[in-house]
C-alpha positions, 0 to 999 in steps of 0.5 A: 654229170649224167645224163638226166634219163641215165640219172633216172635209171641208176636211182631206179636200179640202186632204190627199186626192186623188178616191178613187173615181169615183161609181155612176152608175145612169143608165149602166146604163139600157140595158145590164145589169150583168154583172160584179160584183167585191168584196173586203174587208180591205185593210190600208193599209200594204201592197203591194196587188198585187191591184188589177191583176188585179182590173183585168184582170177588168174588172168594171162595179163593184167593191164594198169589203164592209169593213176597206176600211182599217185605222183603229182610232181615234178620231181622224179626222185618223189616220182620213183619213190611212189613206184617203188611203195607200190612195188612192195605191195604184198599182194601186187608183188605175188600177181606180178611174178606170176603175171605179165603186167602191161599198162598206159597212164592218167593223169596223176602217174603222168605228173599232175591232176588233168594235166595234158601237154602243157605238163613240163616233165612229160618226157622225164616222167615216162622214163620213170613209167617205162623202167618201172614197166621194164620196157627194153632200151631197145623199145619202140616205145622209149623212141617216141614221144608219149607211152602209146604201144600196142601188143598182137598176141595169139596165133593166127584166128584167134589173135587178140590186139591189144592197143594202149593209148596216151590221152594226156602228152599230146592232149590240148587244155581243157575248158573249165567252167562254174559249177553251180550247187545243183550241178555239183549235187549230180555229180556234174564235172567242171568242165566244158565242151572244147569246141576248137577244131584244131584241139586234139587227144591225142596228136597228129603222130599218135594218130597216124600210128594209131591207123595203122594198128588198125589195118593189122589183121587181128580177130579181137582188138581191146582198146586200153586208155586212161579216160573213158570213150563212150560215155555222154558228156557230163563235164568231167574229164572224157573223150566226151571233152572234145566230140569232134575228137570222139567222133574222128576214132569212131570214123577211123574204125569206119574208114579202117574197117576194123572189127572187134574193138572193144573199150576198156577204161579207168579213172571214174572211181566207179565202174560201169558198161557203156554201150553205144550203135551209131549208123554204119557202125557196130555196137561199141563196148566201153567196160570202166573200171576204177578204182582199185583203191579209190571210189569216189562219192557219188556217179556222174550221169551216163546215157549210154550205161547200161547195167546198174554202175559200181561204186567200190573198189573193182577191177575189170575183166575180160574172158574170150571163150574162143571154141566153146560154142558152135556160133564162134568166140563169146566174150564175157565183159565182166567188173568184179569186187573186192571179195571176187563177185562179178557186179556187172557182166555182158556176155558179148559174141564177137560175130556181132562185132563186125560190119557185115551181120544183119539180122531182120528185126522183130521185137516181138518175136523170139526174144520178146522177154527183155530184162532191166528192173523187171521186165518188158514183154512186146507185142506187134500190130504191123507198126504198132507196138503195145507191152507191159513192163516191171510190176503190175500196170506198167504199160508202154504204147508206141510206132516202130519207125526203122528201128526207133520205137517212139511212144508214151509210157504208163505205171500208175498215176505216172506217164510220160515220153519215151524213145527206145532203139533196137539194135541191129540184131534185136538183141536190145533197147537203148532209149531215153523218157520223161516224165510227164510235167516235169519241166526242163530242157530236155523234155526225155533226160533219162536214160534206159536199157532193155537186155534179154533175159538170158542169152 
């Protein structure tokens, strides 16, 4: 009787045509990489007209961040049979024989809905997803638990990491909760915070590993994982599950001094830019594409969005401009649709992803134009801070405190609080405001983004 791993490959290699042409680093060693495509939630039996216009934007490599097929088994044979439909599809058939197609995984190609470890065929399952990959045998990556790897691609000033985590392996049990009607209606999750400090995303092994990727000198480092990083909690599945886990990466790209990281991410289906500045840290991206066949309903609510969000089919987009401009690289983070049109796009310079740049703040100064449905023009007395904002008669009136503008706002016969923060280099707004007798909890619960209107 064979071998149940070896029983896996025969079936693949009698049933599956070659899934996806191999990374081949080396390809990389004179020319850096440039563009970057991602997507996740691709269901199986479904047209997926998507790949043709993933193909037109002609990326160096794409990358599957999960859901890559709709398994939810605990059969392989059933699991495969998936891979291979989605193999055959015509338009993913074409970019992968002309594109190196990488990827981690989510729930569903892991094996069940929200499952984490307490999955019982984890280890068989990433057999089936590293043949369909064609991982070598040789592979680090068959000689550890879970699907974690990282890639370093592109000569020396100009070298791209990108590191793909596996948040569902080692990943501890959710909290559920009820989920009452209202919290249905906005789209709130059925989940609840998971306090207990002992649970983990992604386990002691991956851990450790994970810091030392981080010490490997790269100028430009994107993170690949299934669930998103940034956004605020909203009871649905997300780092945002288990803040103390949220906060050990954020630490850990602190204590490891690593610059450069940007976030991509899936799942959701709707796509979104998050952005988020904590003290001592620079501004964190986190670009969530999804779906590449599913869209959900409705989109949860996100403080840290910025950008209006997607909801259709889409695939996410990273172009690194590494010698166009004088002041260094520029990356474009970008979200296309079916028909190729970008939707959301952030211009981003990688010099403002480092833990040395400073800038003094001066809201009021060269960029005192600011752009987020209409536009806001400041104005400063010493501390004192007056503007005007969208259409006539929206006026705002606050103190600047560091870099905290907190104040109150005025359009017509509606007011309220507001608290708004400058970046570091000035360069945007970030805040949350109420409206004046609305009554709740939180006296600010809405969020809002300030950008310049043009870079």
């Amino acid at each position: 009787m064979l071998p149940a791993r070896l029983s896996i490959i025969v079936m693949l290699l009698m049933t599956s045509p070659v899934a996806a042409r191999p990374l081949d680093p080396g390809s990389f060693d004179e020319r850096p990489l440039s563009r970057i495509a991602f997507g996740s939630c691709a269901n199986h039996e479904k047209p997926q007209p998507i790949w043709n216009t993933i193909r037109r934007w002609s990326p160096d490599v794409f990358v599957f961040l999960g859901d890559n097929v709709y398994g939810d088994t605990e059969d392989m044979a059933v699991l495969a049979s998936k891979y291979d439909m989605l193999a055959e599809k015509p338009g993913f058939k074409q970019v992968r024989s002309e594109t190196a197609i990488i990827g981690t995984w989510d729930d569903h190609d892991y094996g069940a809905n929200d499952a984490g470890l307490e999955y019982p065929k984890k280890a068989e399952s990433k057999e089936v997803f590293l043949d369909f990959f064609e991982e070598p045998e040789d592979s680090i990556r068959r000689d550890h638990p879970g699907v974690y790897h990282s890639y370093l691609l592109g000569p020396p000033g100009k070298r791209v990491q990108i590191i793909l985590l596996d948040v569902r392996t080692f990943r501890t049990p959710l909290v559920k909760r009820e989920i009452t009607v209202a919290m249905e209606e906005g789209f709130i999750g059925p989940y609840d915070l998971q306090q207990d400090p002992e649970s983990t995303m992604l386990g002691e092994e991956q851990w450790a590993w994970l810091e030392s990727q981080l010490k490997v000198p790269a100028e430009l480092r994107l993170f690949g994982m299934s669930t998103q990083f940034l956004p605020v909690f909203n009871g649905w599945e997300a780092w945002a599950n288990m803040p103390h886990e949220r906060q050990r990466l954020i630490d850990l790209i602190k204590q490891t001094r690593a610059e450069g990281v940007i976030f991509m991410s899936g799942d959701t289906h709707w796509a979104e830019l998050s952005r988020v500045e904590t003290p001592g840290m620079y501004p964190l991206y986190d670009l969530t594409s999804s779906g590449l066949t599913e869209v959900w309903r409705g989109i949860a609510p996100n403080r840290q969005r910025i950008h209006s969000p997607f909801l259709g089919a889409n695939f996410g987009t990273i172009e690194i401009q590494w010698d166009q401009f004088e002041r260094g690289p520029r990356i474009i983070l970008g979200i296309s649709d079916l028909e190729g049109r970008t939707v959301i796009g952030q211009a981003v310079w990688l010099d403002e992803l480092d833990f040395s740049l400073e800038k003094t703040l001066d809201p009021c100064a060269d960029r005192s134009l600011w752009s987020s449905r209409g536009f806001l023009r400041l104005d400063c007395e010493g501390d004192r801070i007056t503007g005007t904002f969208g259409g006539p008669g929206g006026t705002i009136e606050g103190v600047l405190k560091d870099r905290t503008l907190t104040g109150t706002w005025r359009s017509g016969d509606t007011s309220g609080p507001f608290e708004f923060t400058f970046s570091r280099t000035g360069t945007w707004i970030h805040g949350r405001y109420g409206i004046e007798g609305e009554a709740g909890p939180d006296p600010m619960p809405w969020s809002w983004t300030a950008g310049p209107k043009a870079w």
